[in-house]
N, C-alpha and C positions, 0 to 999 in steps of 0.2 A: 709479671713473674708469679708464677705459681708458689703457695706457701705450703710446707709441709704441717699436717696439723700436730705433727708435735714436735714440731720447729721451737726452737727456745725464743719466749717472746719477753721481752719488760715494758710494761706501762710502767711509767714516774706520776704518779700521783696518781695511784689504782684506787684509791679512796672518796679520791674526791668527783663531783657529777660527772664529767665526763671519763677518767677514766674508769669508774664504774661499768658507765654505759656502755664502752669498747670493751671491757672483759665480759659481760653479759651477750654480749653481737658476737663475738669470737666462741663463746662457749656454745652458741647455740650452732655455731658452720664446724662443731667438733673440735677446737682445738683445748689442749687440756696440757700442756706445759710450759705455764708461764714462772716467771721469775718476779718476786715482788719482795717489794722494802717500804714498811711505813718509814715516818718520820722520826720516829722515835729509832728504828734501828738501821737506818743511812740517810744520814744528815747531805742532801743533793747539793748544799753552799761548801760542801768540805771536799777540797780538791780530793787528796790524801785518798779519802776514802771511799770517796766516787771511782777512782782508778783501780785500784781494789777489789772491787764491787764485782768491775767488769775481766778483770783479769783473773778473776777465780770463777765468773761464770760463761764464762766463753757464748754470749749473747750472740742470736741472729738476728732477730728483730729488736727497736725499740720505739717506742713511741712515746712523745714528750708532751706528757697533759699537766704537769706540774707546773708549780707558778704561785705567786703572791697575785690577786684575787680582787677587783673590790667594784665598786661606783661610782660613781661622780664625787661624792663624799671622802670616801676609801682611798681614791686616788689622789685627789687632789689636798688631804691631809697627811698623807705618808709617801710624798713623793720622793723622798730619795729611800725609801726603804721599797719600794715598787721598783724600782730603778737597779740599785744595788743586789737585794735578792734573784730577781727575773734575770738579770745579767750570771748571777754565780750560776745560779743552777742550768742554765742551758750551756753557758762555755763549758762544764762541768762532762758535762751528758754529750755536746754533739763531739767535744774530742776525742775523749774518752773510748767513747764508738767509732774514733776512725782509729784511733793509736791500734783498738782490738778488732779491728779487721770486722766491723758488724757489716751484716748485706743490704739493709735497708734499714734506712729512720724515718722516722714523720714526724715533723716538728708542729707544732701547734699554735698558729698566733691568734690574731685579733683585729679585728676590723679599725678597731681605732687607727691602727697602724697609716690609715690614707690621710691625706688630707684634709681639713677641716671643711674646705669649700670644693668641695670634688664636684663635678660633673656627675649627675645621678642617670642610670646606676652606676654605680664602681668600676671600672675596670681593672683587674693587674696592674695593665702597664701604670695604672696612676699612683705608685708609691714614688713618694721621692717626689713630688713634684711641686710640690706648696708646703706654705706651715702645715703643723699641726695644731688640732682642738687643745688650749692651754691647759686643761682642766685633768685632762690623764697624758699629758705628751710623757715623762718619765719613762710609764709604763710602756708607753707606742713608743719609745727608741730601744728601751730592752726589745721588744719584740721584735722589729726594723734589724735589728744586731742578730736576732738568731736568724730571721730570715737569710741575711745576708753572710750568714755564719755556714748555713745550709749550701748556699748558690756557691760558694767559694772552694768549702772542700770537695764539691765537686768540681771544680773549675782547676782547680791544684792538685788534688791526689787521686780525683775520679771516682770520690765515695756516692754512694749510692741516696743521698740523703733529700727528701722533698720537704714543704711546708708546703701547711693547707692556714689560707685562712677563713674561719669560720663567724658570719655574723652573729647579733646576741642570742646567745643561748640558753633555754630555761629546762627545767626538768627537776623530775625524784632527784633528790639530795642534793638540789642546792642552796647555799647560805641563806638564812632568813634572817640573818641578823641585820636590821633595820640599819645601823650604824656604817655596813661594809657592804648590803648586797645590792646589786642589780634591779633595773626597775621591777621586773614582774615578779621575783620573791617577796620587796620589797611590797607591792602592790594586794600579792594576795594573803600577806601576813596582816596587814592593816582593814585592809575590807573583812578578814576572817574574824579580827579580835573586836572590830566595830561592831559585826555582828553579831557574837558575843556579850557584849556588853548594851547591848541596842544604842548605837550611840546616832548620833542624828544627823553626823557629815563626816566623811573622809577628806585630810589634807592629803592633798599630789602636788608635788615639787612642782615649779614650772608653769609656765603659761599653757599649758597640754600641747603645741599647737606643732613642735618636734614631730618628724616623722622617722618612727625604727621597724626596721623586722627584725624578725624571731625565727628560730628554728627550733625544732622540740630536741631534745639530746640524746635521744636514739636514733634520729636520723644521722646526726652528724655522724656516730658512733657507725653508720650503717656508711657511708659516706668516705670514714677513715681506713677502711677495710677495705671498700672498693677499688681503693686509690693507693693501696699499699699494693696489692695484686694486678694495676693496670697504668698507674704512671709512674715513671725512670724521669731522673731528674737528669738526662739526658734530652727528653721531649721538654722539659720544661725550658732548659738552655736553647735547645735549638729553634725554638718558637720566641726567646728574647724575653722572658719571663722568669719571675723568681721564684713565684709557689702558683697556686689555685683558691679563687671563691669555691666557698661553699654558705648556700644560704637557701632561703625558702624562694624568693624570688617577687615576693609581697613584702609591702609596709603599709603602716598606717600613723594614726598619730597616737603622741600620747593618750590624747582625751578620747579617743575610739576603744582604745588599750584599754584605759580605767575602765570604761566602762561596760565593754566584755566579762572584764573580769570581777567589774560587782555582778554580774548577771549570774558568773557562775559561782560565787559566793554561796549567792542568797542575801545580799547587803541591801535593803529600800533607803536607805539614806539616802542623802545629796551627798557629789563628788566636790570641791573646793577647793581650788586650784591658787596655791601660793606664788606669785607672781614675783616673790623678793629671793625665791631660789633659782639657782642658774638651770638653763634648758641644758646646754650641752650644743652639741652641730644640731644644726635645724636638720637634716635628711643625710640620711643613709644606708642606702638599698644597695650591696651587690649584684654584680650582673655574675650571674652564674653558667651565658653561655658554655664556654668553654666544657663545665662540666658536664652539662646539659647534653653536648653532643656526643660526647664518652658514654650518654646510656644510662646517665645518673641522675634521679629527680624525689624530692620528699614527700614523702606518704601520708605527713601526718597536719591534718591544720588545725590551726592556732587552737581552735575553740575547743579540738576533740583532744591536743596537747595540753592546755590551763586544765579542765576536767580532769586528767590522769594525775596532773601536778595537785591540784586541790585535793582531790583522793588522798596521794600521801601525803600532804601535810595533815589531813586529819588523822594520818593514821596514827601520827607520830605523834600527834598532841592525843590519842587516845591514850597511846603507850606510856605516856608519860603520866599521863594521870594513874592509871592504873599500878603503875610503879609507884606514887608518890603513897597511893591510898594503904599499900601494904607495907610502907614503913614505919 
């Protein structure tokens, strides 16, 4: 379906990396009326005011990039608040937009969402079919619940509503905070400050020996757009599926990972590898068939994606100093 470019759109969580990177890919194909609410002035866990929100903006698009966030660490110490939040805010958002008559949604999950011991690469159909990874499951049934939130009210009221799931994703603006992020912020926060400080070896969680891909987060953002304007979650019902992969199509391991990413540092240290913290699932690659034949593929790899990422963080730790120097 064709979108008009000043079709009224809402990203939920337009601040944070990916919805970012979807309002920047939309502004650039011309679209220039969107709807937005930080956190501060609509609170996405507050029924009340999410129904509100929508009934006074009479939305045609929305897409669902918000969410409680974290790592292996993150998840696995706030697991009923991953649970609880990622549950308010999407029952919040996907009814909301069916009670108000929205034309299309795309909801946002997370690769965690399969099973621990999948068959590599991932298929679709493989949700639901084994446990899940202990470590973030919480979070993978919040997710598993919007999914299935999505498939449903089209299944019952005929709303328009898809889910993409996307594998890990890095890029400008996201979390570096050591205690909550993801391995590659995680990764090139610590090679950066090693550097910094010349220090003589970086700790990496894990035995290295996990194997993950990465997509850069403009592609996803490139990805979410293409798939708002070309799949009906009508194609998605009648092929026996719930949402769509999206991912790079490549993995590697940890220990490949680090050490890419001391290359683009600038880090000569040794890497040293903590064998008493948890890996996570050994391997998980999406197969991205499916979008693959839709005409869909990412432009950007790993090495020229870390490089744009490393760019901004230093820009941001320039920024910061220069701010610090003039107070």
């Amino acid at each position: 379906m064709a979108i008009k470019k000043n079709s009224k759109i809402y990203i939920a969580g337009h601040k944070g990396m990916v919805g970012s990177a979807i309002i920047r890919r939309l502004r650039q194909e011309g679209f220039d009326n969107f709807i937005l609410r930080t956190h501060q002035q609509l609170d996405l866990t507050d029924q009340y005011n999410v129904l509100n929100f929508f009934k006074n903006n009479k939305l045609e698009y929305v897409i669902i990039s918000a969410g409680k966030v974290g790592g292996i660490q993150a998840n696995n110490t706030y697991r009923a608040e991953f649970l609880y939040e990622n549950l308010m805010i999407q029952n919040n958002l996907i009814h909301s937009s069916y009670l108000n008559g929205v034309k299309k949604l795309l909801f946002l999950g997370s690769s965690c969402v399969y099973p621990c011991d999948c068959t590599q690469p991932i298929k679709e159909e493989y949700l639901l079919t084994s446990e899940l990874e202990q470590t973030n499951e919480p979070y993978a049934i919040a997710k598993i619940a919007g999914i299935k939130m999505c498939e449903n009210y089209y299944r019952q009221y005929g709303s328009n509503f898809i889910s993409v799931m996307p594998t890990n994703l890095y890029g400008p603006g996201d979390n570096f905070d050591l205690n909550n992020s993801h391995v590659i912020p995680a990764l090139l926060r610590k090679f950066h400050e090693a550097k910094i400080k010349n220090s003589p070896n970086v700790k990496v969680w894990g035995t290295g020996t996990p194997k993950r891909e990465f997509l850069y987060v403009d592609d996803l953002a490139d990805a979410c757009i293409f798939l708002l304007e070309n799949l009906e979650a009508s194609e998605l019902d009648k092929n026996g599926i719930t949402h769509i992969n999206v991912g790079s199509g490549i993995d590697q391991t940890i220990r490949e990972l680090a050490t890419t990413i001391r290359d683009v540092v600038g880090f000569n240290g040794q890497i040293i590898f903590d064998k008493t913290k948890p890996d996570g699932t050994q391997e998980k690659l999406l197969d991205i068939t499916r979008l693959s034949k839709m005409g869909w593929k990412p432009t950007r790899p790993l090495q020229d994606g870390l490089k744009k990422t490393y760019a901004w963080i230093e820009a941001q730790v320039e920024t910061k100093q220069s701010k610090a120097a003039t107070i």
